[in-house]
Residue, then its C-alpha position, 0 to 999 in steps of 0.5 A: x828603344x833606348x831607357x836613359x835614367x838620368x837624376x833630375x828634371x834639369x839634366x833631362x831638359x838639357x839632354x832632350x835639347x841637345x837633340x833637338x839643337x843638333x836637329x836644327x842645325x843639320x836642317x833648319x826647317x826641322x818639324x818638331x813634335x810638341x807635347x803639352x804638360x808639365x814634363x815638356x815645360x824643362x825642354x821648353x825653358x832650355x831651348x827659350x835659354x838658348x835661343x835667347x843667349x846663344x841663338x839657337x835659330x828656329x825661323x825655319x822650324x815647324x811646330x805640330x802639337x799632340x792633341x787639343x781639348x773639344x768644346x773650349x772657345x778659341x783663345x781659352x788659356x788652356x786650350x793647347x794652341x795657347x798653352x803652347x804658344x805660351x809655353x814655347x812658341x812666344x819664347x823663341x823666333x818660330x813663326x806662328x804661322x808654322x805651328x799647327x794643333x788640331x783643331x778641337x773646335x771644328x764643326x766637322x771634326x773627322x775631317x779637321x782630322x784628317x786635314x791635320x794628318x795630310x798636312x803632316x804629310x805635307x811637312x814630310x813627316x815628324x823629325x822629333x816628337x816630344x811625348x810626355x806619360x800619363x799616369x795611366x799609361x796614355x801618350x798625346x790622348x791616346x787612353x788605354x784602350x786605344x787602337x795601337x794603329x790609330x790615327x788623329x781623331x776624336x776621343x773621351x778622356x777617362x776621368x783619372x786624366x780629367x782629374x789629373x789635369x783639373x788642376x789647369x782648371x778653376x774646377x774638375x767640372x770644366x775639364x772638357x769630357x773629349x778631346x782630339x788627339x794624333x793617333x799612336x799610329x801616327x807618332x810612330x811615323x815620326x821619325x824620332x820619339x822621345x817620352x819625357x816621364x818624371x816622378x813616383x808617380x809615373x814608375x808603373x807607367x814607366x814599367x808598362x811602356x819599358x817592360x810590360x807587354x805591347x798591350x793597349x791598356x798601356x798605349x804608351x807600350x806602343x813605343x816597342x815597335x817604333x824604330x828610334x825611342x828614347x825614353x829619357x826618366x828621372x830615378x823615382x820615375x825609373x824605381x820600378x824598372x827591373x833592368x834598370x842597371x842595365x840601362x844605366x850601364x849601357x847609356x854610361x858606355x854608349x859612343x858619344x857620337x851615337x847622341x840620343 
């Protein structure tokens, strides 16, 4: 696990870019690992910059998301399929064709997961996963508590995370109680991870996942076990981190061929 310890969101977004750049260019049917929220949406705007004045080329690429709401109707704009397209898909020159979610709608949803898993499987896997951190320690909907081998499948939001999303909504209430989600088992087979975390308010998650024990009343901890994580944090999400001179001097004097 690599800690970067970076000063602001902008030099995140552009850090985190440069990796999934060189990605595409070394293979242009890369598939990508997108993660909704406001921690992605930096990454997102770069990458939109650079397709758009430099031609970053993403024709070829594959998009699979983290994790979709259950019960919202198809096209709600903040069902995940849309946020996405919204957020990133509509900005570059993927082909929508080549962006999957689950699907949270399902009227069998065990088997639209694992539909969704072999069709990972199909791709060959995940290149990049992009992952941002909640407060309480959850990647993609993976809350504390959760099986650290699990795959994608249904599960119940505790309510700090409809809380904290309720601001995408006109009021908690609407907050859907269930959602499906890729499993932390199935994030560690991607290829490389990199968990996007900035803000105060993320430091205690921050120290769990780096520090803490592998434990899953922090699921995001599970990251200790994969074997390529970058964990790219601003200073205020870096404030509680024992080592964090440490990770500042190792980044500081890491090969510049190494990259993240």
């Amino acid at each position: 696990m690599e800690v970067v310890i970076l000063p602001g969101a902008r030099q995140i977004a552009a850090l985190v870019a440069d990796a999934v750049e060189s990605l595409l260019r070394g293979k242009p049917d890369a598939v990508l690992g997108l993660a909704t929220g406001s921690s992605p949406l930096p990454v997102y705007d770069e990458l939109a910059r650079r397709h758009e004045q430099a031609g970053l080329d993403f024709s070829r690429a594959y998009g699979f998301t983290l994790d979709e709401y259950v019960g919202l109707e198809p096209g709600h704009p903040e069902s995940y399929r849309e946020v996405i397209r919204r957020d990133f898909a509509n900005r570059v020159n993927i082909d929508p064709g080549n962006v999957f979610g689950p699907d949270g709608s399902a009227a069998d949803i065990p088997a639209a997961c694992r539909a969704y898993e072999g069709r990972i499987r199909e791709r060959g896997g995940i290149d990049v996963q992009l992952l941002g951190l909640g407060t309480d320690g959850h990647i993609g909907f993976n809350e504390p508590g959760s099986s650290l081998a699990s795959r994608t499948r249904i599960k119940s939001l505790i309510e700090q995370t409809r809380r904290d999303n309720a601001r995408f909504f006109r009021s908690l209430d609407e907050v859907p109680h269930h959602v499906v989600t890729q499993g932390l088992g199935t994030i560690l087979e991607s290829r490389h991870a990199i968990l996007l975390a900035t803000g105060a308010q993320k430091a205690q998650a921050v120290h769990d996942l780096v520090e803490g024990p592998l434990a899953a009343i922090c699921p995001a901890s599970v990251l200790q076990l994969h074997p390529h994580a970058s964990i790219v944090v601003d200073e205020a999400a870096a404030s509680s981190l024992k080592l964090a001179d440490y990770y500042r001097h190792t980044y500081d004097h890491k090969p510049a061929w190494q990259g993240l």
